[in-house]
C-alpha positions as CSV (number, residue, x, y, z in Angstrom):
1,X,45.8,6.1,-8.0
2,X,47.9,8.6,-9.6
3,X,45.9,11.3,-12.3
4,X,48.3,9.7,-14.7
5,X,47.2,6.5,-14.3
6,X,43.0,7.6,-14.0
7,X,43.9,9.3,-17.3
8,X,45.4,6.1,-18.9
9,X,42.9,4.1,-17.7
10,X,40.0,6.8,-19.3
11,X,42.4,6.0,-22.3
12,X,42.3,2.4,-22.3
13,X,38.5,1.7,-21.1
14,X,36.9,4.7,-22.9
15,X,33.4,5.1,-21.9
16,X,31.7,5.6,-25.7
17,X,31.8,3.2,-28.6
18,X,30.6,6.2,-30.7
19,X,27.2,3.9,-31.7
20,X,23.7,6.0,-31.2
21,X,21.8,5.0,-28.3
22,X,19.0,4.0,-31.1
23,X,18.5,4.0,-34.4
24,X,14.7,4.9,-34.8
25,X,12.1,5.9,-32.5
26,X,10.5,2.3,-32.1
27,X,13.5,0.9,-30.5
28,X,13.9,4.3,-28.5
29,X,10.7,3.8,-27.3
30,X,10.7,0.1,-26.6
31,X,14.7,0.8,-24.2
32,X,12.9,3.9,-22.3
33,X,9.7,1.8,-21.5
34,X,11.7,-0.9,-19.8
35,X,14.6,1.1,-18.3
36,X,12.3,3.3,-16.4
37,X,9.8,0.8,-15.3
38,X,12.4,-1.4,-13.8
39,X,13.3,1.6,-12.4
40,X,10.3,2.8,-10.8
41,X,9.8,-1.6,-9.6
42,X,12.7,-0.9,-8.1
43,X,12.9,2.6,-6.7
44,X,13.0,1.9,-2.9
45,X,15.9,-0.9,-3.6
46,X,19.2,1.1,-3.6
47,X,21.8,-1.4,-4.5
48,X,19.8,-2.5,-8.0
49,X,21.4,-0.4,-10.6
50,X,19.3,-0.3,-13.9
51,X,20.8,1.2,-16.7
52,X,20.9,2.0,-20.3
53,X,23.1,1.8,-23.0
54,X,26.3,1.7,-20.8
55,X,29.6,0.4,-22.0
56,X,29.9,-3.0,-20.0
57,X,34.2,-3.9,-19.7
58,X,33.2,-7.1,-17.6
59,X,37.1,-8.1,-17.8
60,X,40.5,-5.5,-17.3
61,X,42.1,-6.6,-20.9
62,X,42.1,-4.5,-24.1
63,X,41.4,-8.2,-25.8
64,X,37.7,-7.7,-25.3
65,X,35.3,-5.6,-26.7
66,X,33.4,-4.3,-24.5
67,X,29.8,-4.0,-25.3
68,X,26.6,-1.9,-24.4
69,X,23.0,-3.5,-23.9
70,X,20.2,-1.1,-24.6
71,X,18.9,-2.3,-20.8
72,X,20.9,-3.6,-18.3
73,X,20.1,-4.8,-14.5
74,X,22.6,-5.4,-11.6
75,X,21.6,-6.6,-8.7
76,X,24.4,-6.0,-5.7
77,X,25.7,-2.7,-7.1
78,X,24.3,1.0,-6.1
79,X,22.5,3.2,-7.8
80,X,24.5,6.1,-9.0
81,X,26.2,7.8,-11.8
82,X,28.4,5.6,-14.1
83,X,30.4,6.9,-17.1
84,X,30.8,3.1,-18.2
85,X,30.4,-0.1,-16.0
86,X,34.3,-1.7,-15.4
87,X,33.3,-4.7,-13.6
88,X,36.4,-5.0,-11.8
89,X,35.4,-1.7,-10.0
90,X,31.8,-3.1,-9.1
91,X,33.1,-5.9,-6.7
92,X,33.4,-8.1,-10.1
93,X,29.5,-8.5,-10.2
94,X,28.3,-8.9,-13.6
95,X,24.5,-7.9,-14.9
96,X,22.0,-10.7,-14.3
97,X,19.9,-9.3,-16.5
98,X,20.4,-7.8,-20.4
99,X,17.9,-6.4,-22.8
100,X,18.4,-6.2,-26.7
101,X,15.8,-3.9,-28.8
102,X,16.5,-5.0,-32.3
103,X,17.0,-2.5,-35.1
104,X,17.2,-3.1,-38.7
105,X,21.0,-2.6,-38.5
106,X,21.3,-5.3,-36.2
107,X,22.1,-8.6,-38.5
108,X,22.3,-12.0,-37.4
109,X,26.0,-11.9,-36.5
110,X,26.0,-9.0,-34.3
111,X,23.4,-10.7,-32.4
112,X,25.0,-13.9,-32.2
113,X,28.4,-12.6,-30.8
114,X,26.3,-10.5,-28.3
115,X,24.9,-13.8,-26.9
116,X,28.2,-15.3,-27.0
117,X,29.0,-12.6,-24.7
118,X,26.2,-12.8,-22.2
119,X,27.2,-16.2,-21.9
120,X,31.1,-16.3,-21.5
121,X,30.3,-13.2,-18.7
122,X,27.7,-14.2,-16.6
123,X,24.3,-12.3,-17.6
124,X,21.4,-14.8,-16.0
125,X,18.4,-14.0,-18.6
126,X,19.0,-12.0,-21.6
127,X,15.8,-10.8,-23.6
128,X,15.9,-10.1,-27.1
129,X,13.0,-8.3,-28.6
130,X,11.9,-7.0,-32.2
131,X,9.0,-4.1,-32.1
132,X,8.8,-4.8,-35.7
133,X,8.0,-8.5,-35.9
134,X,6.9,-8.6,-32.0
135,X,9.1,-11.0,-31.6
136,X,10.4,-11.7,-28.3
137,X,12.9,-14.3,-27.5
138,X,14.7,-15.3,-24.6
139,X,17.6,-16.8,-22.9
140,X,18.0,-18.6,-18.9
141,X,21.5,-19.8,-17.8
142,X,21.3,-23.1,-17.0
143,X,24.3,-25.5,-16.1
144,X,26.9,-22.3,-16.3
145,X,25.3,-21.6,-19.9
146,X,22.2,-19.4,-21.4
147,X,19.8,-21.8,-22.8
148,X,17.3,-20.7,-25.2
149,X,13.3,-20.5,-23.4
150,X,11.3,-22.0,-26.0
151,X,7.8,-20.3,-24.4
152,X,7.5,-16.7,-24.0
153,X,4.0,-16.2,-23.8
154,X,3.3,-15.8,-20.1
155,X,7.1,-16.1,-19.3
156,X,8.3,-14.5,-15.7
157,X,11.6,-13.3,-15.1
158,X,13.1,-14.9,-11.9
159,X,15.2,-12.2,-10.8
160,X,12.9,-9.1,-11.7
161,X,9.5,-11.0,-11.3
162,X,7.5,-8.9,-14.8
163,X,5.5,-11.5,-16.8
164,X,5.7,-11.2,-20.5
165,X,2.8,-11.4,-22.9
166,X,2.9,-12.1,-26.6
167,X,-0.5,-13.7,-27.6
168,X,-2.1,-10.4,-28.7
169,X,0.3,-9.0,-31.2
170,X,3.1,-6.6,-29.2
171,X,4.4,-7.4,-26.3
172,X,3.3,-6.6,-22.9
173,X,4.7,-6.6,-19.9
174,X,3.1,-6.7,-16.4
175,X,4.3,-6.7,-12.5
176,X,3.4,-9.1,-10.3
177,X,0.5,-6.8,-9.3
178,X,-1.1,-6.9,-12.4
179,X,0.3,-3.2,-13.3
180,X,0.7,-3.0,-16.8
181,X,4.2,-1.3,-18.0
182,X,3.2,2.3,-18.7
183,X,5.3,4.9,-21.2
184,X,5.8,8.4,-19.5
185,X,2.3,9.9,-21.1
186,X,0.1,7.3,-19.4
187,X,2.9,7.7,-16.2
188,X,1.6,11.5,-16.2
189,X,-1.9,10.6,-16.5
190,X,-2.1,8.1,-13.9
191,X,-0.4,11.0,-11.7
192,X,-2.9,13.4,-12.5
193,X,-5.8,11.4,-12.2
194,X,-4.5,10.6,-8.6
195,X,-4.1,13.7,-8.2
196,X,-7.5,14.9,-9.2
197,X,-9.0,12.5,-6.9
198,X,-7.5,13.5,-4.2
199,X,-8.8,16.8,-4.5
200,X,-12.0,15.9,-4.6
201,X,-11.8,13.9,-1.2
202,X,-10.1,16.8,-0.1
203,X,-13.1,19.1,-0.8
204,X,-15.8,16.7,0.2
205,X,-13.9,16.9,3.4
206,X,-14.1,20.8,3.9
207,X,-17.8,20.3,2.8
208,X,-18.4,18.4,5.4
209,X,-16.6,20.2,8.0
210,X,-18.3,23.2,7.3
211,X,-22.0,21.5,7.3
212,X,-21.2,20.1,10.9
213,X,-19.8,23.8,11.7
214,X,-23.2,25.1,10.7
215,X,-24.3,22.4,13.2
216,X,-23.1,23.9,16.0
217,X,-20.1,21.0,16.1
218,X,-16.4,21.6,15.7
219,X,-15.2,18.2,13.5
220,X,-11.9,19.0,15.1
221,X,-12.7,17.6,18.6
222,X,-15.0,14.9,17.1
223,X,-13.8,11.4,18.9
């Protein structure tokens, strides 16, 4: 391809709607929680791209507007810098799984045409939640279209395994494992905290080197 023609396509496909990534700190919070969970679940995958706020163009036509989920998960495509995702440059795979984080400028008909978009384009499970009302709803394609899941307590996602919980207020979400989704604070103080400790087994073992030293015994020839 020609500069020209990378330059018209820039032109035709550009890779910003001009929209904030979010509108107040809530919903902010709620797209950085789940983007870089998923991405630490699936770290040692490298062909499950996990992104937020990208411009998906799931057809090559002007005719449709493309659109941006706040989360979005692609299973089949490599990790890596995108400026927008073109699906006809990502072998024509299209996200199996959306996110939505509600804002108060999100009305009824926004939210009803981005459905209608999931649904024409392929998206598996779309989650739609509202850190104001903890409401969480959600969507499972079914016979080539999303049908609405009418339980969400306790719900787990097929393709990224996390079970939601909704029963005590806001909502939850847990791995397989039982490890709760953590924001970057309690991230840092997990890491510390592991850290600490193994500092402490590291100085319990020079302890105890040097007691057995004072023995007469060198603990680095000990069986």
């Amino acid at each position: 391809m020609t500069i020209f023609g990378q330059i018209d396509s820039d032109l035709l496909y550009p890779d910003s709607d001009g929209k904030p990534m979010a509108e107040n700190t809530e919903q902010y919070r709620w797209i950085v929680l789940i983007k870089e969970n998923l991405e630490i679940l699936f770290a040692n995958n490298n062909n499950i791209l996990i992104v937020g706020d990208l411009l998906w163009y799931p057809v090559r036509s002007q005719l449709i507007t493309p659109t941006a989920p706040d989360v979005m998960v692609v299973f089949g495509r490599p990790k890596g810098k995108r400026r927008s995702y073109r699906q006809w440059q990502e072998d024509n795979i299209s996200p199996q799984v959306v996110f939505e984080i509600l804002s108060l400028s999100n009305d009824a008909k926004e939210m009803d045409r981005k459905l209608e978009f999931y649904d024409t384009y392929g998206v598996e499970e779309y989650y739609l939640y509202d850190p104001e009302s903890f409401q969480l709803d959600g969507w499972l394609r079914q016979n080539n279209h999303l049908n609405k899941l009418w339980q969400m307590d306790g719900w787990v996602s097929p393709r990224l395994e996390i079970r939601f919980e909704t029963g005590q207020g806001e909502l939850v979400i847990y791995r397989l494992d039982g490890q709760r989704f953590l924001n970057s604070l309690e991230l840092n103080q997990r890491a510390e905290r592991a850290e600490f400790l193994l500092e402490q087994e590291r100085q319990r073992a020079e302890q105890l080197a040097a007691y057995l030293r004072n023995l007469g015994i060198d603990p680095d020839n000990l069986p």
